[in-house]
C-alpha positions in Angstrom: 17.2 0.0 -8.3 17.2 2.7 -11.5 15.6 5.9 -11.2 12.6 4.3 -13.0 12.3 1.5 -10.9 12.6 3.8 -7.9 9.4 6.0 -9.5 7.3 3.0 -10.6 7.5 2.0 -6.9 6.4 5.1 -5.6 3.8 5.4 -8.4 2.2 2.1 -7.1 2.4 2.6 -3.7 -0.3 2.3 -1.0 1.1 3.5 2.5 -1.7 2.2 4.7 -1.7 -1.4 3.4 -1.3 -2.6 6.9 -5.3 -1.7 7.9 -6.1 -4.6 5.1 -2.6 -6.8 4.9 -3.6 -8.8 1.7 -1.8 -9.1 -1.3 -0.8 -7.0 -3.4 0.4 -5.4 0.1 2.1 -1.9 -0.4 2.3 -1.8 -4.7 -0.9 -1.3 -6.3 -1.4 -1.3 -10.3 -4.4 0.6 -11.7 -6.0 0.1 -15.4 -8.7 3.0 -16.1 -10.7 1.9 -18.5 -13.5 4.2 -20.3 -17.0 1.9 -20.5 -19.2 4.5 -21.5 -17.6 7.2 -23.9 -17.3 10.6 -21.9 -19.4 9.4 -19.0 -18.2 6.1 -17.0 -15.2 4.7 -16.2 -13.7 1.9 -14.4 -10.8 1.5 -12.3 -9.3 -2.0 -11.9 -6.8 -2.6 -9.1 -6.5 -6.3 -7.7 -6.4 -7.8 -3.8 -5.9 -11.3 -2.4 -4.4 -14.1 -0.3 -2.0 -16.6 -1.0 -2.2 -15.5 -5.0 -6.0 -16.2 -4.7 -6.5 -12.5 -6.9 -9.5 -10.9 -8.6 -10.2 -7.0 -9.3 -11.3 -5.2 -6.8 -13.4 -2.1 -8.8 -14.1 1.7 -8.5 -16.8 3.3 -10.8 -16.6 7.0 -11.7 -19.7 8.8 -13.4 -19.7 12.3 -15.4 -22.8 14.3 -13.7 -24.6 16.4 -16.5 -24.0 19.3 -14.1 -20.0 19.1 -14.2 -18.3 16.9 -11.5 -17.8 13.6 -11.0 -19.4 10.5 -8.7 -17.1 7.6 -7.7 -18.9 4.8 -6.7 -16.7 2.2 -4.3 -13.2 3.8 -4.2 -10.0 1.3 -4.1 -6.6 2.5 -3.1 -5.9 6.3 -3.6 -1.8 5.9 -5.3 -0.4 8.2 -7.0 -1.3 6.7 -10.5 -4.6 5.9 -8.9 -5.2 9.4 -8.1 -3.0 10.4 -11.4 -5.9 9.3 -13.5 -9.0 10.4 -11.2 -7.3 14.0 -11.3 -7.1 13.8 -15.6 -10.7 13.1 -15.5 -11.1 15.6 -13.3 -9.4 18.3 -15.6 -11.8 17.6 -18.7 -14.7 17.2 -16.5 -14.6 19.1 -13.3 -14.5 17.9 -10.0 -15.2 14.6 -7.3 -18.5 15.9 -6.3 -19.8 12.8 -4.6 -18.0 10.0 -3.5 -20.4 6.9 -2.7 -19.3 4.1 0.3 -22.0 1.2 -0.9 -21.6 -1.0 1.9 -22.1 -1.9 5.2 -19.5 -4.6 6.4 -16.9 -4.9 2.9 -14.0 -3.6 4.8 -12.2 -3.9 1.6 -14.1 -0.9 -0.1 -14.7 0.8 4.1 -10.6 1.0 4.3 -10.2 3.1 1.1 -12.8 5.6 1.7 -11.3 8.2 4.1 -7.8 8.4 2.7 -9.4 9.1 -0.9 -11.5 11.3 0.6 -8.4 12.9 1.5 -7.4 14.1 -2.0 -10.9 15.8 -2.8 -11.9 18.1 0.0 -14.8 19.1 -1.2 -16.9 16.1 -1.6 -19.6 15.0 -0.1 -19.4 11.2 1.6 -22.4 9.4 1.3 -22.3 5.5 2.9 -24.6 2.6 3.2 -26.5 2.8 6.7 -25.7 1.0 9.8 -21.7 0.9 9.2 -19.7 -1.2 11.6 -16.3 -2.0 12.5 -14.6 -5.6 13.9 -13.0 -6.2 16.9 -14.0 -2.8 18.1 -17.2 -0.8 16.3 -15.8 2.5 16.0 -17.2 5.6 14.4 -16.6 6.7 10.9 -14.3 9.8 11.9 -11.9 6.9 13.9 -11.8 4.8 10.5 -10.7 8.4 8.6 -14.0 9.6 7.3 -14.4 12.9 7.7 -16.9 13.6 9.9 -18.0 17.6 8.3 -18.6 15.6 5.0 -20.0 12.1 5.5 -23.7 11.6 5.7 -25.8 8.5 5.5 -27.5 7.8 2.4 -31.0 8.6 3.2 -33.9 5.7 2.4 -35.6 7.9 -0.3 -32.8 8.4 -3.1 -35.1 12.1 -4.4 -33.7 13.5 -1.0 -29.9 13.6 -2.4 -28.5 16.1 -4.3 -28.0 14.0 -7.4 -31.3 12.3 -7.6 -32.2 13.8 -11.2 -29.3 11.5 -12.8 -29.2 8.5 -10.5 -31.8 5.8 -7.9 -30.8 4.0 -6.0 -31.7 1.3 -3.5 -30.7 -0.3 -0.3 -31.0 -4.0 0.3 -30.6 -3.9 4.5 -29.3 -3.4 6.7 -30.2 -6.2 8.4 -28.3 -8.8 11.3 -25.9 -11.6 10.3 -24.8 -11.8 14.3 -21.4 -10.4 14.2 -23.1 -7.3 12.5 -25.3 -6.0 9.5 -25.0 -6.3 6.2 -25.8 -3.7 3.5 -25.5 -3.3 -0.2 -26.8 0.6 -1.9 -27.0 -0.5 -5.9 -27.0 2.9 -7.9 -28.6 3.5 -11.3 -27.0 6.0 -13.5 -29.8 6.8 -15.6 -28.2 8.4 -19.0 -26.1 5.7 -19.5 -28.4 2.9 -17.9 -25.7 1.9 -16.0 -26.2 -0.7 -12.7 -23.4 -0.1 -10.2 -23.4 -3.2 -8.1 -20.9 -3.9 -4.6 -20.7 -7.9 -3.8 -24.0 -9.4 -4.8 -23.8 -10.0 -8.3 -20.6 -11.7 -10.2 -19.8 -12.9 -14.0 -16.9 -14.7 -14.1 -14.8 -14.1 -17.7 -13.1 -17.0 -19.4 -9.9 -15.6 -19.3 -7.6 -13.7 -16.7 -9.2 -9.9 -16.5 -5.9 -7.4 -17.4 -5.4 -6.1 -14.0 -4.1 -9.7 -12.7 -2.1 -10.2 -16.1 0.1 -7.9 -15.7 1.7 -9.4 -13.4 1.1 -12.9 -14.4 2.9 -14.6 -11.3 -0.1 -15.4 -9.0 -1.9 -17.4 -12.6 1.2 -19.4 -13.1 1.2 -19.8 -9.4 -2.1 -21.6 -9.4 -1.8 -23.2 -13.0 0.6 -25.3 -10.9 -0.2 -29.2 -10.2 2.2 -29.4 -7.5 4.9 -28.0 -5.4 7.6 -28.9 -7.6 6.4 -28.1 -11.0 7.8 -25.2 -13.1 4.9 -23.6 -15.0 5.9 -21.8 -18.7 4.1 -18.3 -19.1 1.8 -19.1 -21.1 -1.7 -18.1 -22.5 -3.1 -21.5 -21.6 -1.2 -21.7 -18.5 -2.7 -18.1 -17.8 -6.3 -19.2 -18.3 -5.6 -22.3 -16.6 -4.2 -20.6 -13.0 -7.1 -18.2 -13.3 -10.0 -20.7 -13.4 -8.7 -22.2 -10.6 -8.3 -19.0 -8.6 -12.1 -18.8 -9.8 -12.8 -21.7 -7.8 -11.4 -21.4 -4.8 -12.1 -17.5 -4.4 -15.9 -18.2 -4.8 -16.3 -21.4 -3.0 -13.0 -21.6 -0.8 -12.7 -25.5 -1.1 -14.5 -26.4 -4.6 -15.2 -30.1 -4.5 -12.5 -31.0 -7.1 -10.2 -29.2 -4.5 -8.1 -31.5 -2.1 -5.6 -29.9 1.0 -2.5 -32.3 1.4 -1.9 -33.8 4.3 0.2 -32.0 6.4 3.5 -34.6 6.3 2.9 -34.4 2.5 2.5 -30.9 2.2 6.0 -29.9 4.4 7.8 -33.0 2.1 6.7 -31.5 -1.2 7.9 -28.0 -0.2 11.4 -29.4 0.3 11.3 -30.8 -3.3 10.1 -27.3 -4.6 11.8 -25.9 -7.6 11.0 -22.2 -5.5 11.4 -21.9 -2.0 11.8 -18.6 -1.8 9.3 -16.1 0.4 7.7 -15.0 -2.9 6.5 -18.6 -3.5 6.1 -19.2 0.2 8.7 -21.4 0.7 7.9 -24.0 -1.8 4.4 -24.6 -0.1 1.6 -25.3 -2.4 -1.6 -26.5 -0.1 -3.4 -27.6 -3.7 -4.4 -30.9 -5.2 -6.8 -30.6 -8.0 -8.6 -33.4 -8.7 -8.9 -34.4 -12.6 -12.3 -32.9 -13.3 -12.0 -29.3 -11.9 -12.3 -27.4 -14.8 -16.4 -28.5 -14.9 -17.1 -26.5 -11.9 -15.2 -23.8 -13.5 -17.9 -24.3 -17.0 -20.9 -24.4 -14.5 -20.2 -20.4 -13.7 -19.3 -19.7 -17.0 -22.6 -20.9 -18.2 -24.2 -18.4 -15.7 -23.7 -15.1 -17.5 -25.0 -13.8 -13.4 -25.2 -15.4 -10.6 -24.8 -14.4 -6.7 -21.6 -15.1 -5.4 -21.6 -18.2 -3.3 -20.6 -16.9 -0.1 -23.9 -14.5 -0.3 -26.1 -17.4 -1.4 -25.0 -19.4 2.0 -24.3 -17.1 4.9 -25.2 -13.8 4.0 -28.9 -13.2 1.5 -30.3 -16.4 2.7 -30.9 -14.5 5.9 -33.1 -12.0 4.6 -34.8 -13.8 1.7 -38.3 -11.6 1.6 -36.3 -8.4 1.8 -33.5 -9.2 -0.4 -36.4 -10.5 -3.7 -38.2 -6.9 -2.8 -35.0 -5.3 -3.2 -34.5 -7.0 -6.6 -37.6 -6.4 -7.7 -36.9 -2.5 -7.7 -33.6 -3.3 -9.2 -34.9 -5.1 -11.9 -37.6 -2.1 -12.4 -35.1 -0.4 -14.0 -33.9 -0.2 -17.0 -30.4 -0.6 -17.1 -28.5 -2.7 -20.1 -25.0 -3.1 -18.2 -23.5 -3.8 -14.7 -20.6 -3.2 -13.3 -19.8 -5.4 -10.3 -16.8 -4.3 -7.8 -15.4 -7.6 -8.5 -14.6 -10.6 -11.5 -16.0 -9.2 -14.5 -17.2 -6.1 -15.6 -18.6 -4.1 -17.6 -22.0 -6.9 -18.3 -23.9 -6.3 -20.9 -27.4 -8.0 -18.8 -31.1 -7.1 -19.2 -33.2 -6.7 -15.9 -34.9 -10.2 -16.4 -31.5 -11.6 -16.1 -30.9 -9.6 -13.3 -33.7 -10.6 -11.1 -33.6 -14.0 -12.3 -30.3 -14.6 -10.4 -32.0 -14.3 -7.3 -34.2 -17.4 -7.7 -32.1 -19.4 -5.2 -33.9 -17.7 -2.5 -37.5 -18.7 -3.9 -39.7 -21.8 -3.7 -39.4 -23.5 -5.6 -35.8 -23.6 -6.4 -35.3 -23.3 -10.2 -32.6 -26.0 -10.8 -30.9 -25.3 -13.6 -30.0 -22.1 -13.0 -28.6 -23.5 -9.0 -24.7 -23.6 -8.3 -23.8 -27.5 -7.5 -24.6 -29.0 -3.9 -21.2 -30.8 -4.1 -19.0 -27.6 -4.5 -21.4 -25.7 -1.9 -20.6 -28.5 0.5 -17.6 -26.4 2.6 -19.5 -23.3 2.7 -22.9 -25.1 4.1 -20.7 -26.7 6.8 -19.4 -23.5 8.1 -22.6 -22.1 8.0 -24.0 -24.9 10.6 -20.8 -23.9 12.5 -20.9 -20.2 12.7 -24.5 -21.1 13.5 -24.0 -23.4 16.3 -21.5 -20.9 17.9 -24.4 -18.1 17.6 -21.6 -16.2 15.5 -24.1 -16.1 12.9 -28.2 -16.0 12.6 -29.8 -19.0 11.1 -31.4 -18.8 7.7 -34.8 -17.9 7.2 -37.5 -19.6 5.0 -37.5 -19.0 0.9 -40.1 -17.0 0.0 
């Protein structure tokens, strides 16, 4: 390995992969990218399994006062922390660092050890935090406990209430635990910092996941023994399908071989090596997969599925009040933790992403029954087993 080599690895890397063992694993790419001149900025690192990537998203804010807010941190690297610490030179220091949810372990595990690298921030975290197997407190998942308070309900009671509101949606009981999302408002810059509920989904690979193009061409594959040019099509192609199968887990173009099948077309694989697990390629896209792919890309916003089915359907009354005070502000982007950001998006659009949990149901703007079908069945399972509470009525 040359000396450059050797430094890119150390540039990338992320120590404590093993809390979260998904892909990329240990080597973590970053792309800061500036959305508001002087005053926000993203940073774009990616996560996922079995080459099923999308970003994974920190915000950082300028406060008027000096300082700086990070909203959702991802995995402090060096060249993570590189570019934090450049910001941090023109515009002073992490002030605030914000943990917006309740039960997203991956934005819980990268909180302490960023933390870590500005010691004199205040932690402020979504109420009711938990942990799975065992629920332990925040100082045992490396929060430190001297700085880390909850985020009170009343958003004037903060220290940096003149520049941003917020509100809470939650917490409230899924059965295995709670569930809560804290969307922030950066007034100046009418900017909507959102965790999980709302996604856009671009028509082309975002740049994090092209530069390293392998886990597209992965997917751009239509079976185990195919050998997919890198291409711009092939690109596109790979990340609508990831698109599909990170959103709904088993779209209904989507079809799992057979196990015989599946073991025999490994064997033929062109690849068999670990990096392409062995030659096995558990995918058999039906023809007319690429119009569930066009059904989210004619929703410029829309609720991820998984939070439609198991998660906001749960709290229906509470989660429409919470987007009502969302949609009172008025912000003219949002910037999602994940897919696409930043959206340009008007409050109306907004709130009118919600309608799936109102009666009646408005739909055109409704994700198909067909590709909802997997997710609906393992809600009546996790149901059954009393892993999970059963839905509530629209509103």
């Amino acid at each position: 390995m040359s000396e450059f080599s050797k430094q890119l690895t150390k540039d990338l890397a992320w120590s404590f992969w093993f809390t979260l063992p998904i892909y990329p694993f240990s080597q973590r790419q970053t792309i800061r990218t500036e959305v508001v001149s002087g005053t926000v900025w993203t940073f774009d690192q990616l996560q996922g399994i079995f080459y099923v990537v999308v970003p994974i998203r920190m915000s950082v804010i300028k406060l008027n006062e000096g300082g700086l807010l990070i909203y959702a941190p991802v995995a402090p690297t060096p060249e993570c922390i590189r570019l934090v610490k450049e910001l941090v030179k023109e515009h002073g220091e992490v002030k605030y660092i914000i943990l917006p949810t309740s039960s997203g372990l991956e934005h819980k595990v990268f909180v302490g050890p960023f933390a870590r690298y500005f010691r004199h921030a205040q932690i402020f975290v979504a109420p009711k935090q938990w942990s799975f197997p065992l629920n332990l407190p925040l100082s045992w998942l490396g929060l430190p406990s001297d700085r880390t308070q909850v985020l009170p309900e009343d958003s004037s009671k903060t220290p940096f209430a003149q520049e941003f509101d917020y509100a809470i949606l939650g917490a409230f009981e899924l059965g295995l635990g709670k569930f809560a999302e804290v969307a922030f408002f950066h007034k100046q810059s009418r900017t909507l910092l959102l965790t999980d509920t709302i996604v856009s989904v671009p028509a082309e690979p975002p740049a994090i996941i092209q530069l390293d193009p392998y886990p597209l061409l992965f997917h751009a594959k239509d079976k185990a023994t195919d050998v997919v040019a890198d291409t711009y099509a092939n690109r596109c192609k790979g990340w609508q399908r990831i698109t599909l199968f990170a959103l709904y887990f088993g779209p209904s173009a989507l079809e799992v071989p057979k196990l015989q099948e599946l073991l025999s077309n490994a064997l033929k694989a062109s690849d068999r090596t670990k990096k392409a697990y062995f030659g096995l390629f558990p995918f058999q896209w039906q023809p007319n997969w690429q119009r569930s792919f066009e059904v989210l890309r004619d929703r410029q916003l829309f609720v991820a599925p998984v939070l439609q089915t198991l998660i906001l359907n749960r709290a229906p009354t509470e989660t429409i009040a919470w987007a009502d005070i969302v949609a009172s502000w008025n912000f003219e982007r949002i910037i999602p933790c994940h897919f696409d950001a930043p959206i340009a998006a008007q409050p109306q659009q907004f709130r009118q992403a919600f309608a799936f949990l109102e009666q009646p149901v408005i739909t055109t703007n409704s994700l198909p029954e067909i590709d909802l079908e997997l997710l609906k069945n393992l809600e009546l399972g996790l149901q059954k087993t009393r892993i999970l509470k059963p839905a509530a009525n629209k509103q």
